[in-house]
C-alpha positions as CSV (number, residue, x, y, z in Angstrom):
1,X,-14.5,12.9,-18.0
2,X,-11.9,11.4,-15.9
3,X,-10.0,13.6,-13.2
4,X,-6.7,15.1,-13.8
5,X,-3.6,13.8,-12.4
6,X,-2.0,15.9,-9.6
7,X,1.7,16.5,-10.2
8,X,4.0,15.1,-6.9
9,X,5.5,17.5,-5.6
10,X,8.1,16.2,-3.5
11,X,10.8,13.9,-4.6
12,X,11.4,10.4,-4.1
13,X,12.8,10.9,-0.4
14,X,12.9,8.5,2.4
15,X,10.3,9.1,5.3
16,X,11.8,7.9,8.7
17,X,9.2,7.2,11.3
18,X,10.0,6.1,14.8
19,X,11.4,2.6,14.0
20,X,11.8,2.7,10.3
21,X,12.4,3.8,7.2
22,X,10.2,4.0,3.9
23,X,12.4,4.5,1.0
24,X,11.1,5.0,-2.6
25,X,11.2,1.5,-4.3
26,X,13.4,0.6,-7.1
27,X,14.1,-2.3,-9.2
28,X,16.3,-4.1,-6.6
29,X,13.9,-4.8,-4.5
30,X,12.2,-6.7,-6.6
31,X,13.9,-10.3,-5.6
32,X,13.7,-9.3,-1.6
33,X,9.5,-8.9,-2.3
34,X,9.4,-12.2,-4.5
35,X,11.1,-13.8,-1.0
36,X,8.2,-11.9,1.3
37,X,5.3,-12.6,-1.3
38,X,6.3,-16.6,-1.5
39,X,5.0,-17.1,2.0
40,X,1.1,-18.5,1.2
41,X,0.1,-16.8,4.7
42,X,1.5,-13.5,3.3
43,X,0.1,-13.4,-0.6
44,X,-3.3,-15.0,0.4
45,X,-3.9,-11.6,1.8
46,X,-2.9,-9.7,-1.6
47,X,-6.4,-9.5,-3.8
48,X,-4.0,-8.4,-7.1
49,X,-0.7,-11.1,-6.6
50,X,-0.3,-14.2,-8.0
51,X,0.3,-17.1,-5.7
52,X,2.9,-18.9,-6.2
53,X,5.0,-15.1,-7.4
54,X,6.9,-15.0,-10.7
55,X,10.0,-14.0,-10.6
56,X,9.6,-11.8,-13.6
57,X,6.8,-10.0,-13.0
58,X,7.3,-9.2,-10.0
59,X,10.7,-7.2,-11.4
60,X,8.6,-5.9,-14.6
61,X,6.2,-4.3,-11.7
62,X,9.3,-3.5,-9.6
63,X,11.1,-1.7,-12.8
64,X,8.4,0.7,-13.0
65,X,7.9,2.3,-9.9
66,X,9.6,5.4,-10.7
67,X,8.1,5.7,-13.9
68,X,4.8,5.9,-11.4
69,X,6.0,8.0,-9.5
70,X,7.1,10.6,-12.1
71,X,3.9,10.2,-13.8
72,X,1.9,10.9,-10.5
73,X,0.0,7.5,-10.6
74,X,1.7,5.9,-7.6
75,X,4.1,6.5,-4.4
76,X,5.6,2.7,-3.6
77,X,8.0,2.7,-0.7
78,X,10.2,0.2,0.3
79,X,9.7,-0.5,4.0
80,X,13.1,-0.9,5.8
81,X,13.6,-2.4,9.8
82,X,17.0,-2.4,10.6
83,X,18.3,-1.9,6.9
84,X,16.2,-4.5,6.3
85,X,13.2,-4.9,3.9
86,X,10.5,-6.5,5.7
87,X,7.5,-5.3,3.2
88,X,6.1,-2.2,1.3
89,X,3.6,0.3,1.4
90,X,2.1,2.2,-1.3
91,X,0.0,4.9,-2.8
92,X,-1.8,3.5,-5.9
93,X,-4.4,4.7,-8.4
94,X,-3.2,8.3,-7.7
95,X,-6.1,10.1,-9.7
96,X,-7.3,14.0,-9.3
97,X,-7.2,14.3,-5.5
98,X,-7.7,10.7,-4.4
99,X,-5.5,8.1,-3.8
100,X,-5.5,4.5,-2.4
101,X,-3.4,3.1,0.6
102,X,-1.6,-0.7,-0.1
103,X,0.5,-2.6,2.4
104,X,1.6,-5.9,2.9
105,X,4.8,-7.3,5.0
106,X,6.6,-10.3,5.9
107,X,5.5,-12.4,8.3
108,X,7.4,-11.8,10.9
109,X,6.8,-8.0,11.2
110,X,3.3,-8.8,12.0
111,X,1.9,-7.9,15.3
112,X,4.6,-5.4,15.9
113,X,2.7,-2.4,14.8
114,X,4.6,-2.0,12.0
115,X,1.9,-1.5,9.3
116,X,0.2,1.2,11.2
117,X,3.6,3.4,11.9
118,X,4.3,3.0,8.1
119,X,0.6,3.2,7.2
120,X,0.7,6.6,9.1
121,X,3.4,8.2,7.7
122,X,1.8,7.8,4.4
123,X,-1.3,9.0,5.5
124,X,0.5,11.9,6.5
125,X,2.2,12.2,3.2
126,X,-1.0,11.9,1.4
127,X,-2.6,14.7,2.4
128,X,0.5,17.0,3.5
129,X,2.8,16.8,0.6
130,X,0.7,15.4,-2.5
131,X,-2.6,17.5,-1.5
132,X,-4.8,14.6,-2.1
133,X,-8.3,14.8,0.0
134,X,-9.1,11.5,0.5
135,X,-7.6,7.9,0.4
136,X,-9.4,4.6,0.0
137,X,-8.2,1.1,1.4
138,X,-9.4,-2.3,1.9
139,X,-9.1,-5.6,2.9
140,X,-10.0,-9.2,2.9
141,X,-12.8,-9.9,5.0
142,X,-10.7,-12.6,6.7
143,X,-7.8,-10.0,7.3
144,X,-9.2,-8.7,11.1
145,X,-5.2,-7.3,11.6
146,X,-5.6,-5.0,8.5
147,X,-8.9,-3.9,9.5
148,X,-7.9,-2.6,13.0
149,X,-4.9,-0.8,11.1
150,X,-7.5,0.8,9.2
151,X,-10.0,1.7,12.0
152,X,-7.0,2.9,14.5
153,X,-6.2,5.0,11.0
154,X,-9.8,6.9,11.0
155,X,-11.1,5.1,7.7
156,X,-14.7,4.5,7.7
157,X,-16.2,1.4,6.2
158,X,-18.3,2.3,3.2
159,X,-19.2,-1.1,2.1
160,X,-18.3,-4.8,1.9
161,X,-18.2,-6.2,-2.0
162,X,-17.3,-9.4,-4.0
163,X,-14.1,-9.4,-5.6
164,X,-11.8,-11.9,-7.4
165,X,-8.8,-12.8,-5.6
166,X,-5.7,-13.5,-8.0
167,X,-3.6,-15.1,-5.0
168,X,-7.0,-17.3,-3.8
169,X,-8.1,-18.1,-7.1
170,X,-11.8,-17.2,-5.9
171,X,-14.1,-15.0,-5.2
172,X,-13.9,-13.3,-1.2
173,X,-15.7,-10.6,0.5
174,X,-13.7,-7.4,0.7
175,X,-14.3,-4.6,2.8
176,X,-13.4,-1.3,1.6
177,X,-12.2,2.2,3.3
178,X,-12.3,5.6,3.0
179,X,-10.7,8.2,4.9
180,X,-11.2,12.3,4.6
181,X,-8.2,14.2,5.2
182,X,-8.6,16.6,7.9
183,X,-11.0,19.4,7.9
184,X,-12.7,17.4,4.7
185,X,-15.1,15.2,6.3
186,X,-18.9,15.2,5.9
């Protein structure tokens, strides 16, 4: 029997970290992610996106974030520099109290330590304002920079698997995460 949904129980607010600021997605970002998720360095990265993106369902996907978030499936937030998008970060696959962490930016927020400050916050978020106990992550094998966001995060490695990559076309090795919240770990 599968696990019940937990309810969110915070609205779709912005969280403001030290540099930026991760607003709740909506529908007009849509065109500013097809932009980020046409660079091949970028999407190669992105097990679940289509290389090159379509333009329409990448809004269709875009359209219903809030219907996620109201259902308590998913958290998507628009990650802003500047007032400027430069990528997003998510909470996906909300189910009973477990959750899974997504990010991916442009590429010229990389190396600025932007995916961990964002990557934090919704750590944060995960376990202080939706009560979930634990979160799962991965990456591509070949991704080193997400998996030192990860480790510097406190996920453990639980095990490396072979999955399809819609963006590669091909089969890779992903490594997969998962992090206790606090005062929940074996």
């Amino acid at each position: 029997m599968p696990s019940a949904r937990l309810p969110i129980r915070t609205g779709r607010v912005p969280i403001r970290t030290g540099r930026l600021v991760l607003r709740p997605s909506t529908a007009a970002d849509a065109e500013r992610a097809f932009e980020i998720q046409s660079d091949w360095d970028v999407t190669q990265m992105l097990r679940m996106a289509r290389f090159p993106p379509d333009r329409q369902v990448m809004a269709d996907w875009f359209a219903d974030h809030e219907q996620e978030w109201q259902a308590g499936t998913a958290c998507r937030f628009a990650v802003e520099l500047d007032g400027r998008m430069i990528g997003l970060a998510d909470l996906d696959g909300i189910d009973g109290h477990q959750g899974e962490l997504g990010y991916w930016y442009e590429q010229t927020a990389w190396g600025h330590g932007y995916a961990f400050e964002a990557a934090s916050a919704l750590r944060d978020f995960a376990f202080r304002d939706l009560g979930l106990s634990s979160l799962k992550s991965g990456h591509a094998a070949d991704n080193a920079a997400s998996c030192r966001v990860l480790l510097k995060l406190g996920f453990k490695l639980i095990d490396i698997v072979e999955v399809f990559s819609n963006s590669r076309g091909e089969s890779i090795r992903q490594c997969r995460y998962l992090l206790e919240a606090p005062g929940r770990a074996s």
